[in-house]
N, C-alpha and C positions, 0 to 999 in steps of 0.2 A: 861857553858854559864849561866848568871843571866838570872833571872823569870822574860817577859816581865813587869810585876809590877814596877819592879827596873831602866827598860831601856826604854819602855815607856812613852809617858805623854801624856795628852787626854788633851788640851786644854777648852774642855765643857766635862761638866760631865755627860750629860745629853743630848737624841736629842730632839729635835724640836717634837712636837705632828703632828700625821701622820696627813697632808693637811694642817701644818704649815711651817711659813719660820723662817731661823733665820740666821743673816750676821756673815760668817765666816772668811772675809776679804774684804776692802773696797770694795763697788760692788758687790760681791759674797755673792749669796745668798743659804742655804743649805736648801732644800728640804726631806719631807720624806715620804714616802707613802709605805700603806702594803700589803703583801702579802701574799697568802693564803699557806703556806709551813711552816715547823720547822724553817726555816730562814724567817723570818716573815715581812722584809721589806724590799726598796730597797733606797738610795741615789740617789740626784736627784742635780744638782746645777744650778742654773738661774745668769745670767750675765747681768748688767744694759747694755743695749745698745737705746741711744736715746730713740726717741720714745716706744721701745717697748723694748724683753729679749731676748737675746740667752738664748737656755736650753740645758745641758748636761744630754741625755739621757730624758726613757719618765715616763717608769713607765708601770705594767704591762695593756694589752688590754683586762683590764675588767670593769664592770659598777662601782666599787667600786672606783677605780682609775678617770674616768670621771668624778664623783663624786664630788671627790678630785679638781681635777682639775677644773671645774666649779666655786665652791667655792673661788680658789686661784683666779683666773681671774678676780671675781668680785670684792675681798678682799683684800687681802695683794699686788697684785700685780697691780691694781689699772687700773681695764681695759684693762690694754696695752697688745700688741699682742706678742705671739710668731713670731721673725721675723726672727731667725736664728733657727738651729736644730742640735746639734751635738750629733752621736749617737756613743758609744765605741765600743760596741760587738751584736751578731745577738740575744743573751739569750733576751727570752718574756718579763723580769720584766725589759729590757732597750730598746727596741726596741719596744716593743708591743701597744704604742699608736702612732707610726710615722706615719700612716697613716691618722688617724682621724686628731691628729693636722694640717696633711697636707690639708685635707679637709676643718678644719676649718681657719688657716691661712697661707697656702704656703708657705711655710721659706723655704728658702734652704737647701738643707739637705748634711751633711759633713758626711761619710764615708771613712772607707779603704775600696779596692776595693773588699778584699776577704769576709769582713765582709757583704758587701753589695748583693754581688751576692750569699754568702749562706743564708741569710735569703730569697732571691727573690725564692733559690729551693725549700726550705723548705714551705715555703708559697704556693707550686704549687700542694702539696700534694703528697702521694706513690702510682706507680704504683704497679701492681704487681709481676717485677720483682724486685724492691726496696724491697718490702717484703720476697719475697723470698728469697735474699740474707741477710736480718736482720735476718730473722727465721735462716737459715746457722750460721749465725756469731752468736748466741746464745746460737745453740745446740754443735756446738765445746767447746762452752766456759763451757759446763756443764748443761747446764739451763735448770731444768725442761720443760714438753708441756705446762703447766700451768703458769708459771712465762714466758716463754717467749710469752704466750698471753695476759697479764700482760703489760711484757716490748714494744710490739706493739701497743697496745691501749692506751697505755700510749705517743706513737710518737704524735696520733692526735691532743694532747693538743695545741699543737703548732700554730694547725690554729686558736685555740678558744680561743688563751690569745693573738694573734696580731690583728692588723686593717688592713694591709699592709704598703708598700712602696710608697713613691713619684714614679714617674716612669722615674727622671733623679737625679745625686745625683753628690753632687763637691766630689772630690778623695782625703782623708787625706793621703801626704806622707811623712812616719818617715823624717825626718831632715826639713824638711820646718815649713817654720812660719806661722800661724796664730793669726791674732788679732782677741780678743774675748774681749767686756768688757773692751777696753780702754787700755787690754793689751796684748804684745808679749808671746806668747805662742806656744814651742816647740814643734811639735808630734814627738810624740813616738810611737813605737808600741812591740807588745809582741805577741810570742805563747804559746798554750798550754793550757790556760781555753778556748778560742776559735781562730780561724785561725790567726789574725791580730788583734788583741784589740790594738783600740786606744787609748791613752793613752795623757797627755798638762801637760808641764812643764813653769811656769812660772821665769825666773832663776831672773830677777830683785827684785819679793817679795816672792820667796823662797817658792811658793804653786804647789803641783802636784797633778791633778785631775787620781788618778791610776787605776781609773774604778774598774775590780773585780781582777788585777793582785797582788797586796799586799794591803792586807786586815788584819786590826788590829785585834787578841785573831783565826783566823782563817783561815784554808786553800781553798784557792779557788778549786775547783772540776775541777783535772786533767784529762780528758777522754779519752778512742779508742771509736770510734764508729764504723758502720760496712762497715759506706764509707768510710774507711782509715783502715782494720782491723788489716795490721802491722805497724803504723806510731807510733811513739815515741812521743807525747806531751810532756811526762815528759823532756825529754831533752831540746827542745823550751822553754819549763817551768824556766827549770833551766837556762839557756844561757839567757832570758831575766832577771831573775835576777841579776846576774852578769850585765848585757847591764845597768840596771837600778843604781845601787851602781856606774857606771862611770858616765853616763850622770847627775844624778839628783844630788844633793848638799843634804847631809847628816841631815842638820840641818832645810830640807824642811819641811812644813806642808801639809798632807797627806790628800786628801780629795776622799778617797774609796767609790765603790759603797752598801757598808753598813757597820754594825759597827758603831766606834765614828772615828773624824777627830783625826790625832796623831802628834806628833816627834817620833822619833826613827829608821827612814826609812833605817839605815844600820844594825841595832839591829834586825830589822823584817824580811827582805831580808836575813839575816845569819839563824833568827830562821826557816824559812821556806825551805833550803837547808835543816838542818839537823832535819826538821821534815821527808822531804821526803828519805834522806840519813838512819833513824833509820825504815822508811816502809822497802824499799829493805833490809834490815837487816834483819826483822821480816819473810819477805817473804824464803830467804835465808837459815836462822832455820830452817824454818818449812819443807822445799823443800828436807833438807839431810835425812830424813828419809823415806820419798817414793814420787814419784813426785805426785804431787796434780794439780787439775783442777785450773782454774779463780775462779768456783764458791766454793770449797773446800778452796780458800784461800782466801774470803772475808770476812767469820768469824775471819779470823787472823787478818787484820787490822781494821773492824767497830766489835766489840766486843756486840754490841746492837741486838736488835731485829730490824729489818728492813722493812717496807710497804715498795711496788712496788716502789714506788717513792724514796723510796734512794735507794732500790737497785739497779735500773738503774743506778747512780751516784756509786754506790759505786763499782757496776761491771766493769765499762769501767774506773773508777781510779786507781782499781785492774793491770786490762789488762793494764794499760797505764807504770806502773810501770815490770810489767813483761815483757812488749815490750823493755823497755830499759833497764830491767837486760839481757833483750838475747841478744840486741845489742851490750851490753859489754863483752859478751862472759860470765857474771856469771850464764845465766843460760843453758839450753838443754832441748830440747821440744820432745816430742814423741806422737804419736798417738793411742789412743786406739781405741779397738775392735770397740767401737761404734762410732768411729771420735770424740769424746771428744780429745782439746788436752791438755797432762799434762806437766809439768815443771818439774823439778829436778836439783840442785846443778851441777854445773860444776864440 
């Protein structure tokens, strides 16, 4: 396969300076705002609608971002209100201000239904039986006491990078139409980065807003988490890709939730199959020589030094990938002495 370089094309070279706009297609306006993480922004898009904007997605629920926002409201976007609200996925850096802007201007708010009611769990915070089956679903996986008091304290973030939700919301469902910005726009939806990401194909000027599901130079973060602890994402994962390369028209312009906008959206979709097709591979290798934990084979696939905060990411991408080598039957699980469970080679 040629080096995205070759099959790619980035229409701007460059984004937009964060709490800037800049028009990616008529109407379509491309937003950027940062974030406090190694992935250090997120994409935002605004849709001329009359009087005021539809926005896809919010950007994360922190002062930094309000900020941001403040600014654009008085400035580039010229006063006028948010009057619609379209969110993809339940993650804080797109979800995280729906509630403030609902405070400040009511727009109706368009979700999938799953994506909608796990941000409203999440938002209600852990009990202590929630934790106790986290701390469970941790120490199977190998995890240190210490990393996984780490990977708990680390759930909290979540209240403290959102606003909340509206407390009614319209139902995005895959095949139906919505008009956004003057124009017909397809939902779609995908699994596997989170439950139901929504996804707007526009097929008359050839633009698909793909949220965090294909994402140009990088892979969107595949998870198990410990309320699903044998669920397969990576399969969802993969099947929407595939769902994607029929529905969407090849020659689209790609407007991801970060990154640059692109061409290549059949070039990208193939490279991300066999990025994840070369992980199971790696896993596989390493697995025929004695079986190894989750956390014994996260050094095989992030080769880095890792803070809490990827390895949370990089553990339940681990597990998510091992969930659907068992599925396949390429792997076999065993349990050791101290309930770690380990993997080995079929």
């Amino acid at each position: 396969m040629k080096d995205d370089a070759e099959l790619i094309r980035h229409p701007f070279s460059e984004p937009p300076d964060n709490g800037t706009v800049r028009e990616v297609a008529p109407g379509v306006l491309w937003l950027r705002l940062p974030l406090p993480y190694a992935l250090d922004h997120v994409n935002l898009y605004l849709f001329e609608e009359g009087d005021g904007w539809a926005l896809f997605d919010t950007g994360l629920g922190d002062d930094v971002s309000r900020d941001c926002w403040d600014r654009l409201l008085r400035g580039p976007l010229g006063g006028k209100p948010i009057v619609r609200l379209v969110i993809s996925h339940f993650h804080p850096d797109h979800v995280g201000l729906a509630g403030w802007l609902h405070e400040r201007f009511a727009p109706p708010l368009h979700m999938t239904q799953s994506e909608y009611f796990y941000a409203k769990l999440l938002q209600q915070g852990r009990d202590p039986q929630t934790l106790e089956a986290q701390d469970a679903f941790y120490q199977s996986g190998g995890l240190s006491p210490d990393e996984i008091q780490q990977m708990l304290k680390r759930g909290l973030s979540y209240l403290n990078r959102t606003t909340g939700l509206a407390p009614s919301f319209e139902r995005m469902i895959p095949g139906q139409t919505m008009r956004l910005g003057g124009r017909d726009w397809r939902i779609l939806t995908g699994g596997g980065h989170s439950p139901e990401q929504a996804m707007l194909y526009c097929a008359a000027d050839r633009l698909f807003l793909a949220a965090d599901q294909v994402i140009a130079r990088i892979s969107p973060n595949v998870s198990v988490s410990a309320m699903q602890p044998k669920a397969d994402p990576l399969g969802l994962y993969l099947s929407s890709l595939a769902a994607i390369r029929e529905e969407v028209a090849a020659d689209s312009l790609v407007l991801s939730g970060h990154r640059l906008p692109f061409y290549g959206l059949d070039h990208r979709t193939r490279a991300l199959e066999a990025h994840h097709a070369d992980r199971c591979a790696q896993i596989a290798e390493a697995c025929r020589a004695k079986p190894l934990s989750c956390k014994e084979l996260v050094p095989v696939l992030f080769r880095r030094a890792l803070d809490s905060h990827q390895l949370s990411f990089a553990f339940g991408e681990a597990l998510a990938h091992l969930n659907h080598m068992v599925g396949r039957g390429e792997l076999r699980t065993e349990t050791r002495a101290d309930g770690v469970l380990a993997y080995h080679s079929a």
